[in-house]
TORFINU-700764 format. One record per residue (C-alpha): residue in three letters; z, x negated, y. Coordinates in nm, 4 decimals, padded with zeros to 6 digits. Each point is the difference from the previous one (the first is absolute). Layout:
BEGIN
 type       zz       xx       yy
  ALA        Z        X        Y
...
END
This chain:
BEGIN
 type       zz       xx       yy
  UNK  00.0000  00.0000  00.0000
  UNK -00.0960 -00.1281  00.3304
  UNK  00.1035  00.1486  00.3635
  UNK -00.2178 -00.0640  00.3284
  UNK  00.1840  00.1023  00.3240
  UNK -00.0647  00.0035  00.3387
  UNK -00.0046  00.2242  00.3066
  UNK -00.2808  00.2566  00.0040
  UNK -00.3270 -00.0626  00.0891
  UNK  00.0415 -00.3742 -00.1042
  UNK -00.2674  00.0006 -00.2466
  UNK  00.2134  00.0745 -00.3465
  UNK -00.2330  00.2568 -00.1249
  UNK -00.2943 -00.1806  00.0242
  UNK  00.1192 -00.2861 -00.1276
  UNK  00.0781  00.1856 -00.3206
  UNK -00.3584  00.1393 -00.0383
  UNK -00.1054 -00.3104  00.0356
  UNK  00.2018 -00.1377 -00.2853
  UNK -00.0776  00.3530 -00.1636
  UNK -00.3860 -00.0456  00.0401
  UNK  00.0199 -00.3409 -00.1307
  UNK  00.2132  00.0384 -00.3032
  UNK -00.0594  00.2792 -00.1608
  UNK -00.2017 -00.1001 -00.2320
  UNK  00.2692 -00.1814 -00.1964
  UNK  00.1784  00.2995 -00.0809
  UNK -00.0305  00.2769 -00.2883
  UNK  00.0967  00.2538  00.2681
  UNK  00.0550  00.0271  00.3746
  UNK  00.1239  00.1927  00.2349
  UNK  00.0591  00.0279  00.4492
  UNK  00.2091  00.2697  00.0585
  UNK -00.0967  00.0486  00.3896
  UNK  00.3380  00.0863  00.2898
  UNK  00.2368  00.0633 -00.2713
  UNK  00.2480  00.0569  00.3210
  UNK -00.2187  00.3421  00.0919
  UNK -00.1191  00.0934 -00.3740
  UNK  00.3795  00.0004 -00.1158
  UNK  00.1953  00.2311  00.2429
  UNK  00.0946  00.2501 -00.2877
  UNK  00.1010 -00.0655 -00.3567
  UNK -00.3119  00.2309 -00.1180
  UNK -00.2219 -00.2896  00.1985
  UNK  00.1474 -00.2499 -00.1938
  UNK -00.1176  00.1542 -00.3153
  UNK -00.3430 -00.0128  00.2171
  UNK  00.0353 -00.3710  00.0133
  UNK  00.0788 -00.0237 -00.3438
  UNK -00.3448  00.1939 -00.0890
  UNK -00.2355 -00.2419  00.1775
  UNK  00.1544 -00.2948 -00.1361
  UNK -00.0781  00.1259 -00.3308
  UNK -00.3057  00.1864  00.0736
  UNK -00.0606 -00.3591  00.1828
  UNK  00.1033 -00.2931 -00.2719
  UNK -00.1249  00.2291 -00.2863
  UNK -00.3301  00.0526  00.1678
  UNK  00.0050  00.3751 -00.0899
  UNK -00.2224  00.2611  00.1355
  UNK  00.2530  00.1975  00.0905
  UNK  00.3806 -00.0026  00.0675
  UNK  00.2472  00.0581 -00.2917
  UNK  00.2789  00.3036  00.1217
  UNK  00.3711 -00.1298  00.0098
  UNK  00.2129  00.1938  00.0461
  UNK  00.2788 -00.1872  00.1698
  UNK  00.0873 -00.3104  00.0959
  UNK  00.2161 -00.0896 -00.3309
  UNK -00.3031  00.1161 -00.2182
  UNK -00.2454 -00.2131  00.2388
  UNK  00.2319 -00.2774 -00.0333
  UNK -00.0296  00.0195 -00.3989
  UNK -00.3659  00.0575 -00.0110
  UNK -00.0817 -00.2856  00.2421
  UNK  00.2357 -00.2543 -00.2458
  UNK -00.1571  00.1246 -00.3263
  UNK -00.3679 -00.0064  00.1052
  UNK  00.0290 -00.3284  00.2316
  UNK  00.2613 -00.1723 -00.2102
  UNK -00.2367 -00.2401 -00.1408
  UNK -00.2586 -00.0561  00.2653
  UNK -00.0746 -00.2795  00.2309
  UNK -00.0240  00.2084  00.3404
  UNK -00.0247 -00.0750  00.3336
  UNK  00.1675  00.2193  00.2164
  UNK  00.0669  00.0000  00.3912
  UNK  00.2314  00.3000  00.1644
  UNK -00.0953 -00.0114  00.4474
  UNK  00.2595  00.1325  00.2021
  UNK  00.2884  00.0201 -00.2253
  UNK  00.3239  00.0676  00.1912
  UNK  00.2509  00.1573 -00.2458
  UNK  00.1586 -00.1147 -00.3035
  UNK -00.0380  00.3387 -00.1216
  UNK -00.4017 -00.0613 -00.0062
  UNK  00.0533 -00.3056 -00.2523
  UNK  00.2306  00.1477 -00.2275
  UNK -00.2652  00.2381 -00.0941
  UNK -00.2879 -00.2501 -00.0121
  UNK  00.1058 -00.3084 -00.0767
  UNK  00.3619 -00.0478 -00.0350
  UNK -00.0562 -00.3516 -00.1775
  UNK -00.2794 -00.1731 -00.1109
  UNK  00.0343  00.0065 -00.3527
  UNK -00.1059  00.3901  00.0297
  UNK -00.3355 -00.1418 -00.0753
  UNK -00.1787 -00.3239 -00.2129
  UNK  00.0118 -00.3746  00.0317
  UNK -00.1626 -00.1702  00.3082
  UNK  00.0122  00.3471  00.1960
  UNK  00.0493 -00.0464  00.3837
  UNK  00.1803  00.2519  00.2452
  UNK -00.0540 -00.0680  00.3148
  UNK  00.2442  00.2275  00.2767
  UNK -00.1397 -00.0023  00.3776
  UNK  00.3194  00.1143  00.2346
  UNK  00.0734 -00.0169  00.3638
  UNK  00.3694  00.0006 -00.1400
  UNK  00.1330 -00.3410 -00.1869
  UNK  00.2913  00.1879 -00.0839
  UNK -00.2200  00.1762 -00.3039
  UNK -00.1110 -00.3064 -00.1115
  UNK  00.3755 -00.1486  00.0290
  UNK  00.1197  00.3316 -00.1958
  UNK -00.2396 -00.0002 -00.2907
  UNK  00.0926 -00.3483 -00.1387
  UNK -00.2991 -00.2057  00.1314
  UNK  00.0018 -00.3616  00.0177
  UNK  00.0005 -00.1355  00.3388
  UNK -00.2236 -00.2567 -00.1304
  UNK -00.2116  00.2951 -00.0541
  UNK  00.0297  00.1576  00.3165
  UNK -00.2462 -00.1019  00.2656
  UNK -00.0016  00.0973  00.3924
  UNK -00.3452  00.0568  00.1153
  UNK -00.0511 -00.1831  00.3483
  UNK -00.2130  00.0285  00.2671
  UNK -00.3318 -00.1742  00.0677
  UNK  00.0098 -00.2595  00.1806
  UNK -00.2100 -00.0416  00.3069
  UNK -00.3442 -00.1042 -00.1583
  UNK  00.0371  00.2953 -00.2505
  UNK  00.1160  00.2272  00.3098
  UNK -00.3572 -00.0771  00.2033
  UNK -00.2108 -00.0011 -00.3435
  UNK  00.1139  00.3512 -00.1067
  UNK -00.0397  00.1284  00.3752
  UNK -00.3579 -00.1813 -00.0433
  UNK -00.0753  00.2279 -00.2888
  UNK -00.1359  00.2676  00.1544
  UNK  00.0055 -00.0185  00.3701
  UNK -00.3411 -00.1602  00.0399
  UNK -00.0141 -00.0667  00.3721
  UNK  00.2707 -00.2054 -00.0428
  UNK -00.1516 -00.3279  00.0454
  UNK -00.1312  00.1503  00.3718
  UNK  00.3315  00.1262  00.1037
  UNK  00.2471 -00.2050  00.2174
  UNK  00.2254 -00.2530 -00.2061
  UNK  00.2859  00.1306  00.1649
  UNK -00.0501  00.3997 -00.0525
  UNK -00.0599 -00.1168 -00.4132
  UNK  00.3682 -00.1773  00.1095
  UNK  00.1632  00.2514  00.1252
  UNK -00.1224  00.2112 -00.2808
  UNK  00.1185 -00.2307 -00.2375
  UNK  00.3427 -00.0568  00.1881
  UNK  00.0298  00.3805 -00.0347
  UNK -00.0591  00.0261 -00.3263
  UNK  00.2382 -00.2843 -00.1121
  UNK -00.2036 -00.0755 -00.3100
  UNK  00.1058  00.3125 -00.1780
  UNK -00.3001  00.0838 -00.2493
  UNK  00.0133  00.3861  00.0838
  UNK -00.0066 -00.0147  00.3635
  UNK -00.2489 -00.2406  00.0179
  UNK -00.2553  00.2269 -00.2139
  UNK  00.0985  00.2689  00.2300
  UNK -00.1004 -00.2277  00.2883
  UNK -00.3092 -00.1028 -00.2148
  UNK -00.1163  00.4155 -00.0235
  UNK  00.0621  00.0301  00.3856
  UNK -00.1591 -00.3220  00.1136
  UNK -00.3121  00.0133 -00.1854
  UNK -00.2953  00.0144  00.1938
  UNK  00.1654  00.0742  00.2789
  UNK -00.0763 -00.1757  00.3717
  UNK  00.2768 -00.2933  00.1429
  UNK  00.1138  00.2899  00.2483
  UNK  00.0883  00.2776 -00.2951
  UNK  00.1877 -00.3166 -00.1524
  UNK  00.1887 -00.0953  00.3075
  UNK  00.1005  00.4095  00.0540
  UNK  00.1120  00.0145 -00.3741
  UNK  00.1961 -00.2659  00.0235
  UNK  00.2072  00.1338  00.3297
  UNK  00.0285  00.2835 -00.1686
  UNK  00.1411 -00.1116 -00.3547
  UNK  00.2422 -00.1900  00.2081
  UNK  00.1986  00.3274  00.1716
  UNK -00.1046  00.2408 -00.3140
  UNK  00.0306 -00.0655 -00.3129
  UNK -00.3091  00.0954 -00.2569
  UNK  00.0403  00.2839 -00.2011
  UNK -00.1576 -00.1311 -00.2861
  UNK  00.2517 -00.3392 -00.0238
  UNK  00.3113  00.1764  00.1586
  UNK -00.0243  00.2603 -00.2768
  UNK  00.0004 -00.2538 -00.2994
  UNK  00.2778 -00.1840  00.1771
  UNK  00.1936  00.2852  00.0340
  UNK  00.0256  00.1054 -00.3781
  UNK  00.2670 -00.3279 -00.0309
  UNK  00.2081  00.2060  00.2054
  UNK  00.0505  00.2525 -00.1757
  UNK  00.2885  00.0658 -00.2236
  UNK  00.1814 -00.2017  00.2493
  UNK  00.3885  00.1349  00.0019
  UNK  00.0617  00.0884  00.3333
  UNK  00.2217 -00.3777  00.0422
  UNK -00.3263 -00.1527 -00.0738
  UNK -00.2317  00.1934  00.2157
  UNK  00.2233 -00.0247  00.2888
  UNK  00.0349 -00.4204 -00.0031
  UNK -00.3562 -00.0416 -00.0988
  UNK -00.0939  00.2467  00.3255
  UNK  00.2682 -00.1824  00.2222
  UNK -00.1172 -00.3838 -00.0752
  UNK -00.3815  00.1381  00.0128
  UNK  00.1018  00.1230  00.3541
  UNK  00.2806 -00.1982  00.1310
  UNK  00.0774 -00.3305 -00.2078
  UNK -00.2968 -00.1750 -00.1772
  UNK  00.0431 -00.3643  00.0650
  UNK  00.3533  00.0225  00.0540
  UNK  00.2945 -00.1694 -00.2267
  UNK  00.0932  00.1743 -00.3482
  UNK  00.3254 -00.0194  00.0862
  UNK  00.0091  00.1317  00.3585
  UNK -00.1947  00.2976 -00.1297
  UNK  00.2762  00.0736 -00.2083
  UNK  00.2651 -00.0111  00.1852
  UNK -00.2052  00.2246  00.2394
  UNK -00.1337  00.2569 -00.2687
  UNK  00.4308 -00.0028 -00.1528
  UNK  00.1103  00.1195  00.2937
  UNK -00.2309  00.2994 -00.0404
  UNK  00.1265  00.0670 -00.2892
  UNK -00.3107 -00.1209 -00.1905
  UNK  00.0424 -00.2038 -00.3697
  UNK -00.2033 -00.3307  00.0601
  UNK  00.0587 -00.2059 -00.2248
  UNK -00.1584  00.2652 -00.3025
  UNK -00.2277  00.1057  00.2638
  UNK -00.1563 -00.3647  00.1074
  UNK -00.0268 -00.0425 -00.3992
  UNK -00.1829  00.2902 -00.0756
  UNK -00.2070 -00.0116  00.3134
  UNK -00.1250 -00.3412 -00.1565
  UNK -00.0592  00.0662 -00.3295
  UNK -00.2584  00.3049  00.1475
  UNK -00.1980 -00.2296  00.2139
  UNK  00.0984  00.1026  00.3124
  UNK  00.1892 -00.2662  00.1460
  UNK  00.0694 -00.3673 -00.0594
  UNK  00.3116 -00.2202  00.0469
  UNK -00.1578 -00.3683  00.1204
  UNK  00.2955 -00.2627  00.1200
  UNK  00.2284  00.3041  00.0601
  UNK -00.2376  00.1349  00.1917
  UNK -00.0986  00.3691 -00.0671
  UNK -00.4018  00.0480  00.0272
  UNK -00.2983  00.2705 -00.1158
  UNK -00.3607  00.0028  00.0223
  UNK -00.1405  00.1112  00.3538
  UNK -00.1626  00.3286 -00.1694
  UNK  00.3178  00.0514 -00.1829
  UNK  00.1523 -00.0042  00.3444
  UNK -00.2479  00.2333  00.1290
  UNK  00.0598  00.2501 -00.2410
  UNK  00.3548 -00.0065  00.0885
  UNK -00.0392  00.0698  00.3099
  UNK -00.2332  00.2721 -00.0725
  UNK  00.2206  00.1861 -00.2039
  UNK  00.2590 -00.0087  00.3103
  UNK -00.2774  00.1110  00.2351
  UNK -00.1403  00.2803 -00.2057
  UNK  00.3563  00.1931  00.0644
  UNK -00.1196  00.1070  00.3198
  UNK -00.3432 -00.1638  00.1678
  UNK  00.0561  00.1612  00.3346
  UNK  00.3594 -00.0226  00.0852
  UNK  00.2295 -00.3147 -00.1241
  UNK  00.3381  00.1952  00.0287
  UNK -00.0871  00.1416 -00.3126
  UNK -00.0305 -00.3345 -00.1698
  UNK  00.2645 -00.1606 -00.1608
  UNK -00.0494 -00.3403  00.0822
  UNK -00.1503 -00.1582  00.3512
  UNK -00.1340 -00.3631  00.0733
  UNK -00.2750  00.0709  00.2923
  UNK  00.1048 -00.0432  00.3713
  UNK -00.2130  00.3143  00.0654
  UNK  00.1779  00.1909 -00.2423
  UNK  00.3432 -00.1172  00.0799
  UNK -00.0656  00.0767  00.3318
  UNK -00.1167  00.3399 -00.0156
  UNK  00.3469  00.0694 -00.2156
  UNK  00.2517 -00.2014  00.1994
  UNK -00.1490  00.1524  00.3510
  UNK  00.0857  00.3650 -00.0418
  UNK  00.3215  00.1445 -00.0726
  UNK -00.1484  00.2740 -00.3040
  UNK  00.1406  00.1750 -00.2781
  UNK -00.1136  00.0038 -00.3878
  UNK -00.0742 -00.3615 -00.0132
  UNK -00.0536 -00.1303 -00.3543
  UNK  00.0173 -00.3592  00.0500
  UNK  00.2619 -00.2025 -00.2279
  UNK -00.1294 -00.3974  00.0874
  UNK -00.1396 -00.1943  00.3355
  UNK -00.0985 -00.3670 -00.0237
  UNK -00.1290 -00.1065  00.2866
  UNK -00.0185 -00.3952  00.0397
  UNK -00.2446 -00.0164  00.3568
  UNK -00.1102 -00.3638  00.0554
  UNK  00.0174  00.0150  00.3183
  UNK  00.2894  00.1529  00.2142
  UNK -00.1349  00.3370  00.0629
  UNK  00.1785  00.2902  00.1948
  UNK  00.0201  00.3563 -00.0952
  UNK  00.1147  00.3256  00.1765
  UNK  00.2551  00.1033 -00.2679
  UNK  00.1314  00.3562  00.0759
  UNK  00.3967 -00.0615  00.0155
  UNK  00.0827  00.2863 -00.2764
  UNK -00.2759 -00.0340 -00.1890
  UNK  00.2071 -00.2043 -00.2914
  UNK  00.2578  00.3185  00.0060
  UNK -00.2685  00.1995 -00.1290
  UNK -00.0956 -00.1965 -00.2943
  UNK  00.1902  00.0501 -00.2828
  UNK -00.1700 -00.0777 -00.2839
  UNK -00.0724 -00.3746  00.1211
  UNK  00.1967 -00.2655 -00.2644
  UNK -00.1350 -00.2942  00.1463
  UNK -00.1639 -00.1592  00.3759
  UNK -00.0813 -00.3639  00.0780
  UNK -00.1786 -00.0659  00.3609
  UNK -00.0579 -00.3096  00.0480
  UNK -00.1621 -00.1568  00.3699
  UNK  00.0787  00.3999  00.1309
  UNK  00.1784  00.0790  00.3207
  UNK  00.0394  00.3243  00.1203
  UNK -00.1323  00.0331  00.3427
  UNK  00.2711  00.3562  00.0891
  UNK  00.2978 -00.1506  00.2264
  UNK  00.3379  00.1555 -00.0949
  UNK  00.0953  00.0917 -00.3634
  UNK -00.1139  00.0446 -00.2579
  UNK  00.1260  00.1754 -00.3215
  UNK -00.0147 -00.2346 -00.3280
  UNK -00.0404  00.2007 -00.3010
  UNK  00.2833 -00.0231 -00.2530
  UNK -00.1863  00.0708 -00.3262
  UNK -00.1652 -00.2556 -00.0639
  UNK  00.1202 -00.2624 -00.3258
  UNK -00.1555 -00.2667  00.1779
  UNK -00.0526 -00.0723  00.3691
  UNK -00.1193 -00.2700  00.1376
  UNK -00.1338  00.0289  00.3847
  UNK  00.1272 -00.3914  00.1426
  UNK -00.1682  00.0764  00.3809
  UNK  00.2315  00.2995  00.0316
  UNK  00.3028 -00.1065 -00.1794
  UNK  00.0327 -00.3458  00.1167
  UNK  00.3824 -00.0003  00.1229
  UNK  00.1334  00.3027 -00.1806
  UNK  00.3323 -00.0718 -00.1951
  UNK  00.0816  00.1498 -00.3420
  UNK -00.3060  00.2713 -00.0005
  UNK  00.0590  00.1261 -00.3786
  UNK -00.3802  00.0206 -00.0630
  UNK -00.1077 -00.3169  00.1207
  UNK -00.1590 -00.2681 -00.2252
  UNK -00.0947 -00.3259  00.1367
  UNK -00.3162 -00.1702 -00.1085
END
């Protein structure tokens, strides 16, 4: 049994056809069961699985009926017991889908191969695989990156070296956004390059955001809400600063950060706390698409624009729980003086380089788990909130 992993869209899948494609031919039987993740939501589409992989290995015209998923189990060891098969499961993301496929590889004949494609290393961890057998699928590196943009996009040799660049830069030599950008790009004039590129960098494309998203879900909430608060707030920042931040909110890093790693969305490099710029994206997208229009229904701000259209009315029925602002510049900002009396729901605010421009008072809030605002609170003595950076 071998595992690939990697975050989505790194190129896992077609790696394995590849392999597939190529060694088939040495099997008596084989088999790709396609998105196991989306096939298997139900026990009755287990059995489904169970059908094409012996509809699939047994080469039969049509599928054999099982019943359950105990029977399936039975059938699939009795018929496949002695064969040499190849067999690769896509998408797996549940133990549950392995115990009724292949709980362990002697389920089927000498010199057969499983291979298991995951986002999640934890499956691979949990079903007993080797780590020598375990392999993380990396991105291209640069002269990979420009060939597979090169593919298809046959103007590129006419278009400016730094729009192929910047598309490059955006794509951060992950395979799936990079044949996105290969679809778009093709054929297309320097100035439909240079306007896709603008774009891509404010909104994220359907297409890759979509795939990206799918290693979100099944996040516990714990999960979701530190992965959406360093893809906002705290990429680059020190592992254990983060934590001590994220405890005070009551959130469970040190499960969290490990899970959050073993799905491919972030990575721990010299303590410091990092994701892919799409990844990122994404993140922020999911914030963003609780309300387009109006970011007091957010839950989480980091634009000065948005910030300031909060902090500079005194409203009701405002949803926000987080601020991070770190300006890098001192900047100055009409900041309504009861506006922070008003928001209840906010856990956690960090202005950095912000001075509010009102003169006389103004009313901290006394929610938040964390405050840091060092421009405003310079000189204050024994403020219960305050955490110094």
């Amino acid at each position: 049994m071998v595992g690939l992993w990697g975050q989505g869209g790194i190129g896992k899948t077609t790696l394995a056809k590849a392999l597939y494609n190529s060694t088939l031919r040495q099997f008596e039987g084989s088999c790709f069961l396609a998105n196991v993740r989306e096939t298997s939501k139900g026990c009755k589409d287990l059995v489904t699985l169970q059908e094409i992989l012996l509809k699939d290995t047994l080469l039969l015209h049509q599928r054999l009926e099982v019943c359950n998923v105990d029977k399936g189990i039975d059938i699939i060891q009795r018929r496949l017991g002695h064969k040499k098969v190849l067999l690769i499961l896509d998408n797996v993301d549940d133990l549950h889908q392995l115990d009724a496929l292949p709980r362990e590889g002697k389920w089927f004949g000498n010199g057969s191969r499983i291979i298991i494609i995951t986002r999640d290393k934890h499956v691979l961890t949990c079903q007993g695989i080797d780590q020598d057998h375990v392999y993380e699928v990396e991105a291209l590196d640069d002269s990979q990156a420009c060939e597979l943009l090169s593919k298809h996009a046959s103007l590129m040799h006419q278009i400016r070296i730094d729009l192929v660049n910047g598309a490059l830069n955006y794509a951060k030599s992950l395979p799936l956004a990079l044949e996105v950008l290969d679809s778009l790009f093709c054929g297309e004039t320097k100035d439909v390059w240079e306007s896709t590129v603008m774009k891509l960098s404010r909104i994220p494309n359907k297409n890759i955001n979509d795939v990206l998203k799918n290693s979100c879900e099944g996040l516990d909430e714990n999960e979701k809400e530190i992965f959406l608060h360093i893809a906002c707030f705290f990429r680059g920042w020190n592992r254990e600063h983060i934590k001590k931040i994220l405890e005070s909110c009551d959130l469970e890093t040190t499960v969290g950060f490990e899970i959050l790693v073993k799905r491919s969305l972030i990575r721990i490099e010299s303590d410091i706390v990092e994701m892919h710029d799409l990844i990122q994206l994404m993140g922020k997208d999911i914030v963003n698409q609780e309300c387009h229009d109006d970011p007091r229904r957010r839950g989480k701000l980091w634009l000065y624009n948005d910030v300031d259209e909060v902090l500079s009315h005194d409203k009701e029925d405002c949803a926000v729980k987080a601020i991070v602002l770190r300006l890098p510049k001192w900047t100055e900002m009409c900041i309504h003086p009861d506006v922070f009396t008003k928001m209840r729901r906010l856990r956690l605010l960090i202005l950095r380089n912000l001075q509010d421009c009102f003169q006389g008072p103004l009313s901290l809030p006394k929610g938040p788990s964390w405050f840091a605002w060092p421009d405003v609170l310079t000189g204050l003595q024994n403020f219960p909130l305050v955490q110094r950076n």
